[in-house]
N, C-alpha and C positions, 0 to 999 in steps of 0.2 A: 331517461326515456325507457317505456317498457315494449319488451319485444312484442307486445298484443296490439302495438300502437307502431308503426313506423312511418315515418317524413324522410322523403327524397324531395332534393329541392334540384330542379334544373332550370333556372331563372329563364324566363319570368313564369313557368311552374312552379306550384308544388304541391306535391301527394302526399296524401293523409293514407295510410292503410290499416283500418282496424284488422289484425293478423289473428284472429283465432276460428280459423274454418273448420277444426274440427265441432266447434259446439256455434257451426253458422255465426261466427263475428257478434254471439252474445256477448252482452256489455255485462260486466262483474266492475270490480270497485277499482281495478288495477287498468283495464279500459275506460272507466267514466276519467279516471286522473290521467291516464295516457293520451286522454283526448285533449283534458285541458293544458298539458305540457306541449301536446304536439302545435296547439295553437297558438300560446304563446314564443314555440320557436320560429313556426312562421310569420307572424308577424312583426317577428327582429332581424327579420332573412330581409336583407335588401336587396333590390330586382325584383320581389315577387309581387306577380300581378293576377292571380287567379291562383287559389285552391281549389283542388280537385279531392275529396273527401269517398272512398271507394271502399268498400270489404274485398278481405284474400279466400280464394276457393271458390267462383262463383256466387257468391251471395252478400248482398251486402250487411246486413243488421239483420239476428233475429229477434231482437230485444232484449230483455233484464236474460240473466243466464240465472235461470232458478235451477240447477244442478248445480251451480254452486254455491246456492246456498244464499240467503236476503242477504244484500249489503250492507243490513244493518246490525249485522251484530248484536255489540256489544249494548249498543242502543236501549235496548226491548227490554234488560235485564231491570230487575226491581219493580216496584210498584206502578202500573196506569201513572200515575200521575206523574213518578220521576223521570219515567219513562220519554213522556210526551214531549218535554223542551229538547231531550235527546234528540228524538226522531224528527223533530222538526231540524233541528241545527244541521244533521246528515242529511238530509235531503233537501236543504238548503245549497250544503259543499256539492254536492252529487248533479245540482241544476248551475251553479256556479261554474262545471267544469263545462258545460253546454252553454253557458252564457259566453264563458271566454270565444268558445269556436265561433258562437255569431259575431262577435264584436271585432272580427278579425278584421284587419283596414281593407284587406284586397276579398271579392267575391269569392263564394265558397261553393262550389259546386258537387251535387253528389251524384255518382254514378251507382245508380242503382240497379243491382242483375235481381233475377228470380221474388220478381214483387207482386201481393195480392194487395188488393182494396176492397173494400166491401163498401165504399161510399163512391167513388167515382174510377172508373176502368174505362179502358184503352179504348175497347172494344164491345159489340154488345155484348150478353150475357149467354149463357147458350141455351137451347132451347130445351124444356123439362119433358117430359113423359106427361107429367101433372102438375095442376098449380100448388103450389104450397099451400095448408091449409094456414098461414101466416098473410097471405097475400092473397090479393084476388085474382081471376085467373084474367083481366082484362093487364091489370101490370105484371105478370110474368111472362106474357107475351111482349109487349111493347117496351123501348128503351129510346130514349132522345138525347143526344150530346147536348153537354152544355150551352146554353146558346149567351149573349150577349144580353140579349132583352130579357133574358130569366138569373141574372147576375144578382145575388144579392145585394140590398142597399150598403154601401161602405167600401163596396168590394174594390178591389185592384182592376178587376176584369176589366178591359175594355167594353165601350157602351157604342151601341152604330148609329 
């Protein structure tokens, strides 16, 4: 187990904490595998009935840690073409270590601090000076929560 990744298990708990707050719980290649270790411990933990999935320092995931550099390394070396089954194979392993954490037998919960969306928010938007020349200024005023009857087809959402 890597210290960028820590599991406390207090049955029927247990906490997943991606541990690197100084560069916001960016995921590098030592965290994408720390994840799939930590999942596969808890799911040999017996007792445990919910995971709790959280980042350390206030925040939870800022995504890939490009300060340190692609995860792909060694990958990339040689020609386009020798290249490509490389990159495919590593980021295969790299979704592999995120397939383990869904497939954990007990639900996985994430506690998310300091989160933006740019497709659906908590709350309305807040109001501009001007419209964006992106938008029109009738939808930079107006915003409507999700509703039930506008759920798209397939969806989970409940229907009323």
């Amino acid at each position: 187990m890597t210290s960028k990744v820590q599991v406390e298990i207090k049955a029927p708990v247990a906490t997943i904490t991606l541990n690197k707050p100084e560069r916001l719980n960016a995921l590098d290649l030592e965290v994408w595998e720390g994840i799939r270790e930590a999942a596969e411990g808890v799911d040999s933990a017996p007792g445990v009935r919910v995971v709790i999935l959280q980042g350390a320092g206030g925040a939870f995931c800022s995504g890939l840690d490009v300060k340190a550099g692609s995860t792909l390394g060694a990958a990339l070396e040689g020609s386009a073409g020798a290249a490509l089954p490389r990159i495919r194979h590593h980021l295969a392993h790299l979704q592999d270590c995120f397939t383990r954490l869904e497939r954990v037998r007990a639900p996985v919960i994430a506690a998310i601090q300091r989160w933006r969306s740019a497709v659906i928010s908590a709350s309305p938007p807040r109001a501009r000076s001007s419209p964006s020349p992106r938008s029109s200024s009738a939808s930079s005023r107006t915003w409507a929560a999700p509703s039930a009857s506008r759920a798209p087809s397939g969806s989970a959402w409940p229907r009323s």
